[in-house]
C-alpha positions, 0 to 999 in steps of 0.5 A, spaced: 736 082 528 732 088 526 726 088 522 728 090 516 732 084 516 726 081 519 722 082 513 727 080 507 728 073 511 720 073 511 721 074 504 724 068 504 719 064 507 714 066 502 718 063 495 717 055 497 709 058 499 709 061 493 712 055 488 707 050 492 701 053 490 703 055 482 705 047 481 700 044 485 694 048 482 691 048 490 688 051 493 681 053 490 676 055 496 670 060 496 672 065 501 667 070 505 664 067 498 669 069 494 671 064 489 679 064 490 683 059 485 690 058 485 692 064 480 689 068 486 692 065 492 699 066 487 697 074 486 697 075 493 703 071 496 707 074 490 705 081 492 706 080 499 712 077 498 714 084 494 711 089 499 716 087 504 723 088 498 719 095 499 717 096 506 725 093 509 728 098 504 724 103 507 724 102 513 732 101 513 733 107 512 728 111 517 731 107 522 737 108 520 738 100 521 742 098 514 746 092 516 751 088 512 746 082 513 741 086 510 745 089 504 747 081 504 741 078 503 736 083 500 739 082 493 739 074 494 731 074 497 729 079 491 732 074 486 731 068 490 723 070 489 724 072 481 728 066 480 723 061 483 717 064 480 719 065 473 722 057 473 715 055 476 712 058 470 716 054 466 714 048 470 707 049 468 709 051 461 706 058 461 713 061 458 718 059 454 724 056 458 728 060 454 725 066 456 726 065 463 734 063 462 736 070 460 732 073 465 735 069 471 742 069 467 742 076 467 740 077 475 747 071 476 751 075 471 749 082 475 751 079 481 758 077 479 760 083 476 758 086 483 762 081 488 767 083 483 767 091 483 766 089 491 772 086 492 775 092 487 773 097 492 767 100 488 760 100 487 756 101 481 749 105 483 743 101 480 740 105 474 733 107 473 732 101 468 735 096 474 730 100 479 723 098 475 725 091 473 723 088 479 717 092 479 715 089 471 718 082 473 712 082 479 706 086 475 709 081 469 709 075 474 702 077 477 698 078 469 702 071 467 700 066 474 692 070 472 692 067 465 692 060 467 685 061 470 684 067 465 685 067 458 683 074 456 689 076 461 694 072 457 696 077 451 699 081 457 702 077 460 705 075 454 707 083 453 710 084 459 714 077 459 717 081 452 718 087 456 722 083 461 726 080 457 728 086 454 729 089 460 733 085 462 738 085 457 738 092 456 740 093 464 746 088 463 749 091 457 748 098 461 750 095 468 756 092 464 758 098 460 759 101 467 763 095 471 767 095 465 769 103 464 771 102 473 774 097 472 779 099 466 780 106 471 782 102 477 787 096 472 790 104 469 791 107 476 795 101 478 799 100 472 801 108 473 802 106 481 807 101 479 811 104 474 811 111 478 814 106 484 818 103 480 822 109 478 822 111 485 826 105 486 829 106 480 832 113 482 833 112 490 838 107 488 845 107 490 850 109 484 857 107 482 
């Protein structure tokens, strides 16, 4: 247990912390004379919990303590996170469901796609979009959970969600097309290998 798996599990820890403060509504304190409601509590836990996907990636590969834990549990964490935070949106009728399916359907698809790639032997590279979708997943989270105490940051919010969508969508189809084209190489390769072995055997074998 290093610490770069160390702050991806605490990642973890931060997901029930983080749902039990958006559906509760609690709490809501005056701190160091700052009036701190829920929404903010929210923000913050959110970003925390963020902050560690940035700094266990960093600190990985200063370290150079990549482990098959770690590449393991990163991705679940991350989407883990997202997965929790837009559901519990749902719950407090701040998105629409629908929504909030596309965008967890896409992090389940991907996923799939990427155990099998594994188990073909290949790896896809994440993408540009794919790289800034957690970041607008989060700034799009942060701006809705504020809405609920805010209205004026409810138009954002609302623009931000939309743009999630369609980056979710965009990414699957650009992440497909790529799975698609590897795996359509490695069926042809195998096919060439096999006839080439079975004229192999074809020509090694003993005539009358």
């Amino acid at each position: 247990m290093n610490l770069p798996n160390s702050l991806t599990i605490l990642r973890i820890f931060f997901i029930p912390l983080l749902v039990v403060v958006l559906l509760t509504r609690q709490p809501n304190i005056v701190f160091l004379s700052v009036p701190m409601n829920f929404a903010v509590w929210g923000v913050l836990i959110l970003l925390l919990a963020a902050a560690t996907d940035w700094a266990d990636g960093f600190y990985a590969r200063r370290r150079e303590e990549v482990t098959t834990l770690g590449i393991l549990l990163d991705p679940i964490a991350d989407k883990l996170l997202i997965s929790a935070a837009f559901i519990s949106l749902v719950q407090m009728q701040l998105v629409p469901g629908w929504m909030v399916v596309i965008i967890i359907g896409r992090e389940i698809t991907v996923l799939g796609l990427r155990n099998i790639a594994s188990a073909e032997g290949f790896t896809i590279p994440a993408s540009a979009l794919g790289k800034t979708k957690m970041v607008l997943q989060v700034i799009a989270v942060c701006a809705v959970i504020l809405g609920a105490k805010h209205s004026e940051v409810r138009p954002l919010g609302t623009i931000l969600v939309w743009l999630v969508v369609m980056s979710a969508v965009a990414s699957a189809v650009q992440y497909f097309s790529k799975f698609w084209s590897h795996l359509d190489d490695r069926v042809k390769q195998r096919r060439h290998l096999r006839l080439l072995e079975r004229r192999r055997k074809a020509q090694d074998a003993p005539t009358l």
